[in-house]
C-alpha positions in Angstrom: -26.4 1.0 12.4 -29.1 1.5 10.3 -29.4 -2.3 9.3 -28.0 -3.9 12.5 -31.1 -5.9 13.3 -31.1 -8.0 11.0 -27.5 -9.0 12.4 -29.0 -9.3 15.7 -27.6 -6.0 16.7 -30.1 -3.6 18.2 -28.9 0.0 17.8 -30.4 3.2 17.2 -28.5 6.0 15.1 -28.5 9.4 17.4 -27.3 11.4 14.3 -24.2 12.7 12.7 -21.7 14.6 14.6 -19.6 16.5 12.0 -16.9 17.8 13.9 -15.6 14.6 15.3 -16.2 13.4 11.5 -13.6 15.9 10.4 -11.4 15.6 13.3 -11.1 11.8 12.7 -10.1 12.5 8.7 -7.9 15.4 9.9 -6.4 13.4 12.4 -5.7 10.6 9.6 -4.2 13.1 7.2 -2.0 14.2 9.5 -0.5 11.3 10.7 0.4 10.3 7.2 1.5 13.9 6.1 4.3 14.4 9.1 5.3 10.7 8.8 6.3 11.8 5.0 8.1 15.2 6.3 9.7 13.3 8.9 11.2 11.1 5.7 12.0 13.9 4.2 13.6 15.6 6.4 15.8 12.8 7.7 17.3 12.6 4.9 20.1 15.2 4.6 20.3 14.7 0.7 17.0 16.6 0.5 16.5 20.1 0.9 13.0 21.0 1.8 12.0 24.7 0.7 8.3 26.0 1.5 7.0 28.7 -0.6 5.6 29.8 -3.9 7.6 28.2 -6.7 7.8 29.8 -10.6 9.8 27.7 -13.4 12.4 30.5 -14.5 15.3 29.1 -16.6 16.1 26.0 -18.3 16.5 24.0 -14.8 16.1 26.6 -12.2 12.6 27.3 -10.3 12.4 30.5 -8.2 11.1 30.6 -4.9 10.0 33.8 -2.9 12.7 35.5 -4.6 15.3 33.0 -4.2 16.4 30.6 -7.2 17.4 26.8 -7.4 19.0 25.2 -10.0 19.3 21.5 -10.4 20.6 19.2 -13.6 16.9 18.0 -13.4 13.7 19.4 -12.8 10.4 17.5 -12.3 7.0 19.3 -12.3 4.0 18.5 -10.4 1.9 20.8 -9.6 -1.1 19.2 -9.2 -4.6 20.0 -10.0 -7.7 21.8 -8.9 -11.5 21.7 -9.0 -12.9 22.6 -12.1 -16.3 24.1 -12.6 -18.4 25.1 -15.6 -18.9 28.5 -17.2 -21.4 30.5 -16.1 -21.1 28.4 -12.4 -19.8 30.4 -9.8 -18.5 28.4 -7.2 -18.9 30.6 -3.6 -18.4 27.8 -1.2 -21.6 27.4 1.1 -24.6 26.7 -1.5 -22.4 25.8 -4.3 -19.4 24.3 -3.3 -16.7 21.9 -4.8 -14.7 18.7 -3.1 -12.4 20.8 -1.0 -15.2 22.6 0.5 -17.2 19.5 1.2 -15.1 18.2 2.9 -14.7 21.0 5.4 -18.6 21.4 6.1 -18.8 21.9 9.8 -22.7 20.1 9.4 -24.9 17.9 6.7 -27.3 19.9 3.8 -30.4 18.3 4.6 -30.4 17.7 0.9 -28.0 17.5 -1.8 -27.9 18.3 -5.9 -24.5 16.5 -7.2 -23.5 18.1 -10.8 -21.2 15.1 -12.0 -21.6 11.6 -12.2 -17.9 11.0 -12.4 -15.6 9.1 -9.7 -15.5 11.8 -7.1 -19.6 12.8 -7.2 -20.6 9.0 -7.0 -18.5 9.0 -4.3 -19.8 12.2 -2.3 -23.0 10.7 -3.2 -22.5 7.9 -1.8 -21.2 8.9 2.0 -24.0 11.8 2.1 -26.8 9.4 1.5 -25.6 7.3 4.0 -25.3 10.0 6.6 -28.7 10.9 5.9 -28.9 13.8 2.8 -31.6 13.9 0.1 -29.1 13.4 -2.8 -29.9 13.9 -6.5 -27.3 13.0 -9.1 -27.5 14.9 -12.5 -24.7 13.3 -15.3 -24.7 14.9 -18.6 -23.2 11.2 -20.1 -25.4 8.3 -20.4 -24.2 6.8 -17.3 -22.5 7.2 -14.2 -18.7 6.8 -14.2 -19.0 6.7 -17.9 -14.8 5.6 -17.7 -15.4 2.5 -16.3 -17.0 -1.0 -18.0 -21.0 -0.4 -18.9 -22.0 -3.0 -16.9 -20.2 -1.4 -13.5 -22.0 1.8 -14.3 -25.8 0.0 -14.9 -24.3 -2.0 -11.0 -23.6 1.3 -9.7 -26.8 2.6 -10.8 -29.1 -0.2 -9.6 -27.5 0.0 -6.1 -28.1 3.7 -6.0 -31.3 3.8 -7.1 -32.2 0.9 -4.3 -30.3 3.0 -1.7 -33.0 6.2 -2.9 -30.3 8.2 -4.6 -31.8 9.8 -7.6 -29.5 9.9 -10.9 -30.5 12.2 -13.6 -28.5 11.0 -16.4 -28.1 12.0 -19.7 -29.1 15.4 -17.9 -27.0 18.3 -18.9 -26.8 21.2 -16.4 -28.3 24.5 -17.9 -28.5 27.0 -15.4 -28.4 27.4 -11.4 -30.1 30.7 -8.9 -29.8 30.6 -5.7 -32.7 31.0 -3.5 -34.0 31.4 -0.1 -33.3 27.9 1.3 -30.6 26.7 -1.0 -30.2 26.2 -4.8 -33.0 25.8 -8.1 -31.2 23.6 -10.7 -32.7 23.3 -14.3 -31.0 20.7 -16.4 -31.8 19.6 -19.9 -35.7 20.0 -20.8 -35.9 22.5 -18.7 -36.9 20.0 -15.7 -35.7 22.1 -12.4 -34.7 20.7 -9.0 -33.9 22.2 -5.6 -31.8 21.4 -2.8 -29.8 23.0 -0.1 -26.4 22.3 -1.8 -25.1 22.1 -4.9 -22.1 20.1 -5.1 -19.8 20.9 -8.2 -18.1 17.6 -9.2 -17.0 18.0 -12.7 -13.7 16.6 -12.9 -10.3 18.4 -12.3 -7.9 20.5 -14.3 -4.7 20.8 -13.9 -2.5 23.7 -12.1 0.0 25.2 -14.6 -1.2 28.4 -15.1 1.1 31.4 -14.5 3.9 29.3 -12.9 6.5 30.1 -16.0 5.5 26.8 -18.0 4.5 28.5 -21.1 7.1 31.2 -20.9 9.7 28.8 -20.7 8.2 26.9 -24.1 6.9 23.6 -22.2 4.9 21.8 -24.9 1.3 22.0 -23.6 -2.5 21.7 -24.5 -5.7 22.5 -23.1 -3.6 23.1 -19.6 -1.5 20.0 -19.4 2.0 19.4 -20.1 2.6 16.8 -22.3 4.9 14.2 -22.5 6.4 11.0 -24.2 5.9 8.3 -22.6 9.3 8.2 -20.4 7.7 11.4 -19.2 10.2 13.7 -20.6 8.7 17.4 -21.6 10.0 18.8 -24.7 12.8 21.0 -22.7 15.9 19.1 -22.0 16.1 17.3 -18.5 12.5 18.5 -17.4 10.2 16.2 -16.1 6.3 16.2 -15.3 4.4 14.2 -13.4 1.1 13.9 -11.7 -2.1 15.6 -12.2 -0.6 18.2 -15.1 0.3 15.2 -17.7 -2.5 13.3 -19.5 -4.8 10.9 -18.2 -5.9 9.1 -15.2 -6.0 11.6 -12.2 -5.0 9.5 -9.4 -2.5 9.6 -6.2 -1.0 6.6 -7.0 -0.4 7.0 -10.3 1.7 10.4 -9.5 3.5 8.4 -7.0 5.0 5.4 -9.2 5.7 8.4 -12.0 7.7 9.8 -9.7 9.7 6.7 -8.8 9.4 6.0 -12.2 11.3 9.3 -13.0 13.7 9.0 -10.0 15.0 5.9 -11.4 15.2 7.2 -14.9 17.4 10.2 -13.5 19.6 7.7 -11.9 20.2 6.2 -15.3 18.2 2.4 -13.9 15.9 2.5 -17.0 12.5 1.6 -15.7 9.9 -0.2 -17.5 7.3 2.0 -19.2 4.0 2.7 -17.1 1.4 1.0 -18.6 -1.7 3.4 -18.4 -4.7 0.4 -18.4 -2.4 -1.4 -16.0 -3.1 1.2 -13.3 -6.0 0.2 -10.3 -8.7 2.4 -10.6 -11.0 2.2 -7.7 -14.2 4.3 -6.6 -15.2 4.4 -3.0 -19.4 4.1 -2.7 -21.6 1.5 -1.2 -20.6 -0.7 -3.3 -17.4 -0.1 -4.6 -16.2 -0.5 -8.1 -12.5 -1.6 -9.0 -11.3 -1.9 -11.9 -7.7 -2.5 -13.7 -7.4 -3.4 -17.6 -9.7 -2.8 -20.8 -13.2 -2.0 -20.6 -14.9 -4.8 -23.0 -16.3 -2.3 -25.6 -12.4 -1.0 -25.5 -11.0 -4.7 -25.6 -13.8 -5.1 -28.3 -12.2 -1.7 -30.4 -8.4 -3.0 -30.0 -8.5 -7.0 -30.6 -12.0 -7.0 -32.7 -15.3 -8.3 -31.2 -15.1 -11.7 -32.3 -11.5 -12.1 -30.4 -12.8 -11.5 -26.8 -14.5 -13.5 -24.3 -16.1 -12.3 -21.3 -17.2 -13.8 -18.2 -19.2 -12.6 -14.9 -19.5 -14.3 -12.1 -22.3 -13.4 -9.4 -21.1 -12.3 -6.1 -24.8 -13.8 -4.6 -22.2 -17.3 -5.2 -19.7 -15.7 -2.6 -19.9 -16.6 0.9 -18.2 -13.7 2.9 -20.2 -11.5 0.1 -23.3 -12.7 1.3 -22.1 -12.2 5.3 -21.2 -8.5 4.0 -25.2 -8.6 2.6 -23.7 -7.1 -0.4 -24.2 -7.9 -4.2 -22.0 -7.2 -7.4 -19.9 -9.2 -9.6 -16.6 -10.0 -10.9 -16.0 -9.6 -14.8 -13.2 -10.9 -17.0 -12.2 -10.1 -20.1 -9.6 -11.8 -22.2 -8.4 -12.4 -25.6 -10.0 -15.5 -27.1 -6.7 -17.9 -26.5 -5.0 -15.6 -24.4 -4.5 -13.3 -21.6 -7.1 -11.5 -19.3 -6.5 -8.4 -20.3 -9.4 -6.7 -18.2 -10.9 -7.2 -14.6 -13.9 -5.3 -13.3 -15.7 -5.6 -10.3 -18.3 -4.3 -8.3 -19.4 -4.3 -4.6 -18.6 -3.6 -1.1 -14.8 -4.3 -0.3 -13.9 -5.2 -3.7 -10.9 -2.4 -3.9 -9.0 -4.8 -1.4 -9.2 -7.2 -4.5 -7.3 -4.9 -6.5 -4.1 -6.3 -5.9 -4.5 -9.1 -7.2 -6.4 -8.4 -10.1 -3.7 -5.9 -11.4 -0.9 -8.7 -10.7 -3.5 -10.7 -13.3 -3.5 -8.3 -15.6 0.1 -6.6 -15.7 1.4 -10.2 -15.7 -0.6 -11.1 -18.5 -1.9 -14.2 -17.0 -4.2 -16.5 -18.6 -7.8 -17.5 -17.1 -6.4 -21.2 -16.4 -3.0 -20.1 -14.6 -5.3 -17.8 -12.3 -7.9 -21.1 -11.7 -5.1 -23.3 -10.4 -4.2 -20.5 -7.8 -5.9 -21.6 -4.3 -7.9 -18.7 -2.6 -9.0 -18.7 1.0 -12.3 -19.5 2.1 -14.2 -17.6 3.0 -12.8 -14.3 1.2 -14.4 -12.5 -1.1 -10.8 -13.8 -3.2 -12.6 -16.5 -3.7 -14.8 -14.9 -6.4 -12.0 -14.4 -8.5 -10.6 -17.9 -8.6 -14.1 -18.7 -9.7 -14.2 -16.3 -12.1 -10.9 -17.5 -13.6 -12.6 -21.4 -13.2 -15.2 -20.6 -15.0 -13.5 -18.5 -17.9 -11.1 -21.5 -18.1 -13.7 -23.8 -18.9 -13.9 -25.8 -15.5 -16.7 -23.6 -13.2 -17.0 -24.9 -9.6 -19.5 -23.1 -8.2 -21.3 -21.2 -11.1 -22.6 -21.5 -14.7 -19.9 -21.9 -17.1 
């Protein structure tokens, strides 16, 4: 609304009405949690118990008293906020995800501690609904996981948009005060807001649920696991937040079809960990699937990788969505792309694609003979690929 005019829209923005905000997300939520219990229970091969569950015996979990037993167990029991030590989360001036997203009205200003996936992202939607926001990373950069050149995009857009990123920052110490929170970070440089949104990644929920009693294999909280995502206790399974690595929902969804399938004796392909979409949702989005090109760089050697970026100002539906970014390739010098990484608004919806690229180990000049619709912002990866191949069309080889 903000920008309408120059669409030709007039509009003026009246102002933020959190309670049909959260209605609308709950409403959402909802709809997609009873459509799975309705699955569920349709299915007369499942039984669905609610409760508190402990891991008891070999394959038996307890439940309120009451104990299962299968020939197979699979844990996944998720994960939680973390926070640091010293930081005492009290949910109204220094809150975590879950709480944010239950805030019944808007901090007039906002102190993120994390510059990781889920802070960018709170970040992001606050400043465009009108909060003060200050960032404060103790890494170089934001998003720190994802290709040094989406993180210096990220931070460009951001600081253009007026939200302030202290990286490089570590946090030293919070009080609270009469309107809100006093921050000092590293250098004993101080900052206030109303909020202080914890955002420091998330750990994983396996504490007092019988996983060490029973001698699961663990460290630092997680269970660990080979790479079929077998524990070290016959026929027990975990999945999800609690094992190693990326913390996404769709990664805990194909390991558990991946261990369904394994249970039924089908012998599934092994999850390949890089092949998995990662996307984060700001103004502008970054998506990503593959090898960073410093990690490319570490596995093949420097002088075996080629990278190309190609401009999304070259994109026609990019420049209808006013947004800016690019899409980056990297590949083995006389082989695949073995990394995609792209910035800007919508690109998640090119995900898809790029991990089909990727997981099918397709080479630059099999991706440029592929025709993409005009105008799409699809287009900017054929022309990626073009270029990469050694025949750009509309771009700077």
């Amino acid at each position: 609304v903000r920008e309408s005019e120059q669409f030709g829209v007039k509009a003026n923005l009246l102002g933020i009405d959190m309670a049909k905000v959260n209605a609308y997300k709950e409403g959402v939520v909802s709809r997609l949690h009873k459509g799975l219990q309705g699955l569920v229970n349709a299915n007369n091969k499942i039984t669905y118990v609610a409760g508190t569950g402990r891991f008891v015996g070999p394959t038996t979990v307890e439940v309120d008293g009451r104990r299962y037993t299968g020939r197979n167990v699979v844990l996944a029991t998720g994960s939680y906020s973390r926070t640091l030590p010293g930081l005492d989360i009290d949910g109204e001036r220094i809150i975590t995800s879950e709480h944010a997203l239950e805030l019944d009205r808007l901090p007039a200003s906002a102190i993120v501690l994390g510059g990781g996936v889920i802070g960018v992202e709170f970040a992001s939607v606050w400043k465009s609904f009108g909060v003060d926001v200050t960032i404060v990373e103790a890494l170089p950069r934001l998003v720190s996981a994802e290709d040094e050149e989406s993180s210096k995009a990220l931070e460009r857009a951001f600081r253009k948009r007026g939200i302030v990123c202290k990286t490089g920052k570590p946090f030293e110490a919070v009080e609270r005060t009469a309107s809100g929170v006093r921050v000092t970070i590293a250098g004993g440089e101080t900052l206030e807001a109303e909020v202080l949104l914890v955002a420091v990644g998330r750990g994983p929920v396996t504490a007092n649920l019988g996983y060490e009693e029973q001698g699961l294999r663990m460290e630092r909280g997680y269970v660990l696991t080979d790479e079929r995502l077998r524990t070290n206790l016959p026929n027990v399974y975990a999945v999800g937040d609690i094992v190693p690595g990326l913390q996404l929902a769709h990664r805990g969804y194909q390991q558990g079809i991946f261990v369904a399938e394994e249970i039924a004796g089908l012998n599934p392909a092994v999850i390949d960990e890089n092949g998995i979409p990662r996307v984060t949702y700001s103004d502008p989005e970054i998506a990503s699937v593959g090898l960073t090109e410093a990690k490319a760089k570490e596995r093949y050697g420097a002088d075996k990788i080629k990278t190309y970026t190609y401009n999304l100002g070259g994109n026609g539906k990019s420049q209808i969505l006013k947004t800016q970014g690019f899409v980056k390739l990297v590949r083995v010098e006389d082989g695949p792309v073995v990394g995609i990484h792209m910035v800007g608004a919508r690109v998640g919806e090119l995900i898809g694609e790029a991990q089909l690229i990727y997981n099918w180990e397709a080479y630059p000049a099999e991706v440029a003979q592929l025709i993409h619709a005009h105008p799409t912002q699809g287009e900017a990866l054929g022309e990626a690929h073009l270029a990469l191949a050694g025949k750009p069309l509309h771009a700077h080889a």
